[in-house]
C-alpha positions in Angstrom: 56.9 -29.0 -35.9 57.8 -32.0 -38.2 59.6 -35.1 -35.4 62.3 -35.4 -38.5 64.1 -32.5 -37.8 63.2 -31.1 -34.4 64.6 -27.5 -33.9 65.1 -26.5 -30.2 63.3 -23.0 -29.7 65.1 -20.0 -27.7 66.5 -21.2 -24.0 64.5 -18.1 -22.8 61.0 -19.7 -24.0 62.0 -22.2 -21.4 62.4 -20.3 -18.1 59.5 -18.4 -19.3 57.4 -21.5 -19.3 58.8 -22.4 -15.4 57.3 -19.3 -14.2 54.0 -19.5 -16.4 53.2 -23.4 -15.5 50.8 -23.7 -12.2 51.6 -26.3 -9.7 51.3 -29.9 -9.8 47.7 -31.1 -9.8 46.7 -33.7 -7.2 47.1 -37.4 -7.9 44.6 -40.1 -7.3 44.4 -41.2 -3.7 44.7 -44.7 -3.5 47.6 -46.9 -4.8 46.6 -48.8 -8.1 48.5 -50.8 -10.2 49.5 -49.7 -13.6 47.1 -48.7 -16.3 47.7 -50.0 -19.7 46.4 -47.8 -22.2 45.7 -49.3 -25.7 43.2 -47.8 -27.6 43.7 -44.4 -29.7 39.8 -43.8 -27.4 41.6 -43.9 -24.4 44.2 -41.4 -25.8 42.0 -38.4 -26.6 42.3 -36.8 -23.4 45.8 -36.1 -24.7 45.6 -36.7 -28.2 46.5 -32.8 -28.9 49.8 -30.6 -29.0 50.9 -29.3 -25.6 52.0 -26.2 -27.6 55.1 -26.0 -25.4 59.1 -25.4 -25.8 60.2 -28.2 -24.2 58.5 -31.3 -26.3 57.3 -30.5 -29.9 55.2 -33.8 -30.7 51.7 -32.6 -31.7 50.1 -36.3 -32.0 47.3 -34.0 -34.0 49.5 -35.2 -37.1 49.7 -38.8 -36.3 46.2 -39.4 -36.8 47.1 -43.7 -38.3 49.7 -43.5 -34.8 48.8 -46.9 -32.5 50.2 -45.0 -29.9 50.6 -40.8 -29.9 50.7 -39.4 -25.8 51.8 -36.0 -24.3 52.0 -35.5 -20.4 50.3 -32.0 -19.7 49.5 -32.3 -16.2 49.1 -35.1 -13.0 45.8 -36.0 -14.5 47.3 -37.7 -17.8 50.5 -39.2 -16.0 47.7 -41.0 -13.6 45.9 -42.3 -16.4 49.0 -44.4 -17.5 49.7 -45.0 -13.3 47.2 -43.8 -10.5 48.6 -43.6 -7.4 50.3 -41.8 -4.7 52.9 -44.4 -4.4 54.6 -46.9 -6.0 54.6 -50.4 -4.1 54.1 -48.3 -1.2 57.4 -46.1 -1.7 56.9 -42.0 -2.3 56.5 -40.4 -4.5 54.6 -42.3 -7.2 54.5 -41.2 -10.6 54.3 -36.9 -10.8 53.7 -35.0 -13.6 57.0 -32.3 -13.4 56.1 -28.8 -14.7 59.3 -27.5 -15.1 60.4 -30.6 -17.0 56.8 -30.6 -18.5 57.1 -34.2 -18.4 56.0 -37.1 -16.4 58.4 -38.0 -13.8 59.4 -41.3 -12.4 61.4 -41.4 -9.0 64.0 -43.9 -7.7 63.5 -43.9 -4.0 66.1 -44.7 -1.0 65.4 -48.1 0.5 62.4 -49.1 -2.3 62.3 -52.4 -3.9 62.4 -53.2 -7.7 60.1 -51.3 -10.1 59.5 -49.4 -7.0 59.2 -45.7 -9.1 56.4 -46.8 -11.3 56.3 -47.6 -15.2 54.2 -46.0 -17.7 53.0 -48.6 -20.1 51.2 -49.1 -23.6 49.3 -51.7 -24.9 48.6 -52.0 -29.2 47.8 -54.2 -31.8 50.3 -56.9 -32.4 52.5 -56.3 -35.0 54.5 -58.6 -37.4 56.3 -56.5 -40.1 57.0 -53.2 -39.3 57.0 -51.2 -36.2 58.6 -47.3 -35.2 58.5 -46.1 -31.3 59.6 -43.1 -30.5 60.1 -41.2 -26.8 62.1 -38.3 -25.1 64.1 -39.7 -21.8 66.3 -37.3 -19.4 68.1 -39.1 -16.7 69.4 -37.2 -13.4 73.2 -37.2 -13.7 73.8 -39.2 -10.8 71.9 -42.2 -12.2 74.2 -42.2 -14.8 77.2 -43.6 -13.6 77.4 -42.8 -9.6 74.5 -45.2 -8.5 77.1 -47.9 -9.0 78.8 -47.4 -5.5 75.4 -47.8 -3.9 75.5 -51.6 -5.6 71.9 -51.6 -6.5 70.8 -53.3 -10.3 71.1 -51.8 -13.4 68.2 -49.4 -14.8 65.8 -49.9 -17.6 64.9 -47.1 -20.3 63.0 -49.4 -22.5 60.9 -52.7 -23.3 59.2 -54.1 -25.6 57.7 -57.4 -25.7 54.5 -59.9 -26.8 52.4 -61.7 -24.4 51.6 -61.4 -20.9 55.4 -61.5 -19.3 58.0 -58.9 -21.2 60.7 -62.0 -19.8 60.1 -63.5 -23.0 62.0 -64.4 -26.4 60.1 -61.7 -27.5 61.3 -58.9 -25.7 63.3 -55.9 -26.7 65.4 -53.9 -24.4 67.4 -50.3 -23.6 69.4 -50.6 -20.1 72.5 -48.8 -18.9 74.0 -52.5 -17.7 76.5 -52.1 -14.8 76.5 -47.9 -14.9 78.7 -48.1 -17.9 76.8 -44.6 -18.6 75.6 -45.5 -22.7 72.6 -47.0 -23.8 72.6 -50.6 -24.3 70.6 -53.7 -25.6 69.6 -56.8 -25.5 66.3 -59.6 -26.2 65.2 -62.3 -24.4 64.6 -61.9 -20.9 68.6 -60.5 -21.1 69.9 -63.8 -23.1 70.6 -62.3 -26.2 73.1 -59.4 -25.7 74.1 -56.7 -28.9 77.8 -56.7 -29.1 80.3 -56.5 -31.7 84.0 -58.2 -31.5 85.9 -54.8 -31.5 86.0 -54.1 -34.9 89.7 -52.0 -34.8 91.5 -55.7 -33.9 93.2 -53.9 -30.7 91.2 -56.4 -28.3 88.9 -58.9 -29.6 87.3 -58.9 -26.0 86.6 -55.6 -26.1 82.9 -55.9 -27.7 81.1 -52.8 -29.1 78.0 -52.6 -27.6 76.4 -49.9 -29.9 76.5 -52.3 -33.0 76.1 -51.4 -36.5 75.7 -47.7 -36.3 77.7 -44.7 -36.5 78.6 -44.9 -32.9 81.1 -47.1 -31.2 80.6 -48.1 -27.2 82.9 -50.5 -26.3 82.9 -53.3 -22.9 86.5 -52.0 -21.5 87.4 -48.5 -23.7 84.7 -46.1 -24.3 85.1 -45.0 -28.2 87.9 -45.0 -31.0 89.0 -42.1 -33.0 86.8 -42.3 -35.7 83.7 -42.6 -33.9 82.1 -41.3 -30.6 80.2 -42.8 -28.2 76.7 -42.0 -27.3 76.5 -41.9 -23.5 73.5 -40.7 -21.4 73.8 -37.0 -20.1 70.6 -35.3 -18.1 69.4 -33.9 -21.0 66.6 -34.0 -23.3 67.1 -36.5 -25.9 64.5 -38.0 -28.8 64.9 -41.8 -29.2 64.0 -43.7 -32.2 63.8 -47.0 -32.8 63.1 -49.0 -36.1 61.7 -52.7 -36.4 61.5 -54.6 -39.6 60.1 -57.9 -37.5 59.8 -59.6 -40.6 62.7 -59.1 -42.5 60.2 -57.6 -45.4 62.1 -54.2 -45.6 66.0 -54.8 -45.9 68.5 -56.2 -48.6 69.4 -59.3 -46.8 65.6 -60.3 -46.3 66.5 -61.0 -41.6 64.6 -59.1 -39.3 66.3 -56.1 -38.1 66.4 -53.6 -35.4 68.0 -49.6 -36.0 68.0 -46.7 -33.4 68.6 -43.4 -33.0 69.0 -40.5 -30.8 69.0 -37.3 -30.8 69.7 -34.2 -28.4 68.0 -31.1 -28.0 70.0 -29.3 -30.8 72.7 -31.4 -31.9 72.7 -34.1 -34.9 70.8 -36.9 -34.8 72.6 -40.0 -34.6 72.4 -43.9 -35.3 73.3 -45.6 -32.0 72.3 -49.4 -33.4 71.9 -51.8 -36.2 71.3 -55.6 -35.4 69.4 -58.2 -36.3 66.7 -59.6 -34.4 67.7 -62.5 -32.8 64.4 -63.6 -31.6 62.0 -60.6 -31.9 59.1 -61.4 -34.1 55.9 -59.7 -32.4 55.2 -56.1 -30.0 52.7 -55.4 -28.6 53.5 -53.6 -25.3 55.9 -51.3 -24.2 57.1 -49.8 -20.9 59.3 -47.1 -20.1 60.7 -46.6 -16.9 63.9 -47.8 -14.8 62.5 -50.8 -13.0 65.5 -52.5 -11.6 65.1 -55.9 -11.5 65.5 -57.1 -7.7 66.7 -54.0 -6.7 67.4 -54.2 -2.5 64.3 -52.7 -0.5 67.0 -52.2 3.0 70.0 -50.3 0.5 70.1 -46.7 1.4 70.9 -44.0 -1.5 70.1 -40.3 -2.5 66.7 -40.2 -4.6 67.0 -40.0 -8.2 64.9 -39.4 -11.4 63.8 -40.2 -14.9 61.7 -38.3 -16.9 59.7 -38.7 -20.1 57.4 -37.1 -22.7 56.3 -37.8 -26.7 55.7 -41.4 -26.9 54.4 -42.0 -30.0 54.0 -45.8 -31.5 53.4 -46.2 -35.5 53.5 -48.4 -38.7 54.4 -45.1 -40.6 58.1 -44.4 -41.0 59.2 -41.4 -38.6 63.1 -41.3 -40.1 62.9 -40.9 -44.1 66.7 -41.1 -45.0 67.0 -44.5 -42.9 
């Protein structure tokens, strides 16, 4: 199935695959800290298609990929984070078989980054870079974690060197539970926004620049184009850096995304240029929550993810 244009297959090859999948292996018995992986060696335990209905990347046909992994069971989501907990909270890091995906878990009364991170290590690159994922939130992580007063959650970053609190850091976060994906680089510095580009508030900043979305600070969309919030669904993110400005009209290093749900048009949620972003060479996907409380109570939410796939090659052809 070509990652282009990704066709969601019958809801009833779904529930078929809930009843078919066995339960979740065991997971390594003593807590360990994160595994990078970074090799395309280390990937061949899951360097083939999962054949399933849910996630359609078969890395088979992403042989030059620096990065191409599938969850398929406990024993490949401990490979990226062995463990049974997470700085000592429960559960670490599962591998969900109805989701067929791994699963990360925000536990009550857990510090920061206490659900785990799955991470990837590759080659440093200067010019042009693609990575693409699948993320589903549960709905109330979205907006209702707010009330509980505990930091804003991570869905993506990228950096160079050994701290991602860099100048050369990427990063996707739903900042103060306004419910839409947003960005920024730098260690949180350097915010995306655009001056609200209808004139009705010049304070009211769209913070899904340059695309055919519009996510504003104050009101969520105008009437010519939507906003792209989260929703717990499935959805295939894209995103696009030309780090060296090599590949674009106005010769300035730039940054596009896109995402996509299961069935639905693709759309182009951001088009920026770098402020500082010149090198990646890690990545990590999970919520994190910088200085997140350890004593705040809350109900236990989750993320989960599948298809990351890291590559030089263009994955959007009509970009």
């Amino acid at each position: 199935m070509n990652l282009h244009d990704q066709k969601l297959v019958g809801p009833f090859l779904f529930f078929l695959n809930i009843f078919l999948v066995l339960a979740i292996t065991g997971s390594a018995s003593a807590e360990q800290k994160p595994k990078a992986i970074g090799t395309r060696k280390e990937l061949t335990i899951d360097n083939v298609s999962m054949g399933n209905s849910l996630h359609p990347l078969d890395c088979n046909k992403y042989p030059e990929a620096l990065i191409c992994y599938k969850f398929k069971n406990q024993a490949s989501v401990d490979a990226l984070f062995p463990g049974e907990t997470s700085r000592g909270c429960s559960p670490g890091p599962l591998y969900d078989p109805r989701e067929q995906a791994g699963k990360l878990t925000i536990a009550s009364k857990c510090g920061a980054n206490s659900s785990g991170t799955f991470r990837f290590d590759w080659k440093a690159v200067h010019d042009n870079l693609w990575v693409q994922f699948r993320f589903k939130p549960e709905k109330g992580l979205i907006r209702e974690a707010a009330k509980y007063k505990i930091p804003s959650w991570k869905m993506m970053v990228l950096w160079r060197g050994a701290s991602s609190c860099t100048d050369q850091e990427f990063a996707v976060v739903n900042g103060n539970y306004r419910g839409f994906p947003q960005f920024y680089e730098a260690c949180g510095s350097q915010g995306y926004k655009l001056n609200n580009p209808t004139g009705r508030n010049k304070y009211n900043y769209d913070m899904q620049p340059g695309g055919e979305t519009h996510c504003f600070y104050n009101q969520r969309e105008t009437e010519t184009k939507p906003c792209f919030e989260f929703r717990e669904e499935w959805a295939t993110y894209t995103f696009y850096f030309d780090l060296d400005g090599s590949k674009n009209e106005f010769g300035i290093p730039m940054v596009k995304g896109w995402a996509q749900y299961d069935g639905e048009k693709r759309v182009q949620i951001l088009e920026y240029p770098l402020q500082s972003v010149r090198f990646l060479e890690h990545g990590y996907f999970g919520p994190y929550m910088t200085r997140k409380d350890a004593k705040i109570e809350h109900p236990e939410w989750a993320v989960w993810y599948q298809d990351f796939l890291v590559t030089e090659q263009p994955l959007i052809s009509d970009q």
